[in-house]
N, C-alpha and C positions, 0 to 999 in steps of 0.2 A: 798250727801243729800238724808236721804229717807223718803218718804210722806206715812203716815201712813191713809190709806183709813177707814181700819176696821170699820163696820158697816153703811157706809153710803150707801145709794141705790142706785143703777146706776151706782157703779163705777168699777164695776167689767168689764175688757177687753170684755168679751163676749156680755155687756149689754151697749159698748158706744153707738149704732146707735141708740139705744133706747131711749124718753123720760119720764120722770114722768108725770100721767096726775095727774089734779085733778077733784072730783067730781063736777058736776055741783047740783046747787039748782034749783029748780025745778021755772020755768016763768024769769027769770031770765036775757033773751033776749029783747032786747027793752024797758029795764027799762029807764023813763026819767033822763035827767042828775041831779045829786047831788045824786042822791040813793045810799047807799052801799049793799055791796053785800057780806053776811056769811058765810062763811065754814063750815064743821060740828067739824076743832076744832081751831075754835076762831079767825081766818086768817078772814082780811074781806078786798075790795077794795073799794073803793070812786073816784067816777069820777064827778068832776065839770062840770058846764052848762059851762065855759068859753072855755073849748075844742072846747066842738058843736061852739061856739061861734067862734071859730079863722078858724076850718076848715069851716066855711060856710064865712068868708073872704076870707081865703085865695081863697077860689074858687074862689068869685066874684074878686080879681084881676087877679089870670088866665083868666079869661074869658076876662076882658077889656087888658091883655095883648096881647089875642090873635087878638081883634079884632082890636087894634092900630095896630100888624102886620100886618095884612089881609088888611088894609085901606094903609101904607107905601107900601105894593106888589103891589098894584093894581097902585097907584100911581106913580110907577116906571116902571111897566110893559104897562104904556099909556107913559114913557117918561117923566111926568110931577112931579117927586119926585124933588126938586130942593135943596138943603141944602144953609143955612144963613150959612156961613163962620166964618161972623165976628160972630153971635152970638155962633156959636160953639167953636171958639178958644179962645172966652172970658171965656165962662160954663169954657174949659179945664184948663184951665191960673186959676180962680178963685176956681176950685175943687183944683187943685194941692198945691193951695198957703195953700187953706184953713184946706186940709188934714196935709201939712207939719207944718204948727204951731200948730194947737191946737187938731190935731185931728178927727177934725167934715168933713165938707163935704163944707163948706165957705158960703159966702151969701145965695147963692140963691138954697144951697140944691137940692138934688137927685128929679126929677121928671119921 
């Protein structure tokens, strides 16, 4: 098989470590979300509010994930972490059931 490069940029051996840039338009940075953004030939990008919108979720559940850790360690580290048995072997019993027929995650869902 042979791949016929001829005329595209970058493809040449000497120029792999290299990449293409492109120019920047000028203020450009810290545009609020939904703005697009122009090229000088006709290439443009659109970035949605719903981005900003998931990464500043997602943060705020890092953050309460961390700090349910930090509340579990401390609680362990006095001795006093105790785990419900039965409620755990029920969740595990009910995920499993619930994953194996239909898919989901069974009654009482992921928390």
């Amino acid at each position: 098989m042979k791949i016929h490069n001829d005329g595209l940029q970058g493809t040449n051996p000497a120029e792999t470590g290299r990449t293409q840039s492109t120019p920047q338009t000028g203020g450009t940075s810290g545009l609020p979300p939904g703005h697009t953004i122009a090229g000088h030939e006709g290439d443009s990008v659109q970035i949605s509010g719903i981005s900003q919108h998931l990464a500043e979720s997602n943060a705020l559940d890092t953050q309460q994930r961390e700090n349910r850790v930090a509340q579990l360690t401390a609680q362990y580290a006095k001795g006093n972490y105790q785990v419900n048995a039965a409620a755990l072997s029920s969740k595990l019993v009910s995920n499993s059931l619930g994953s194996a027929g239909s898919g989901g995650s069974g009654e009482g869902g992921h928390k």
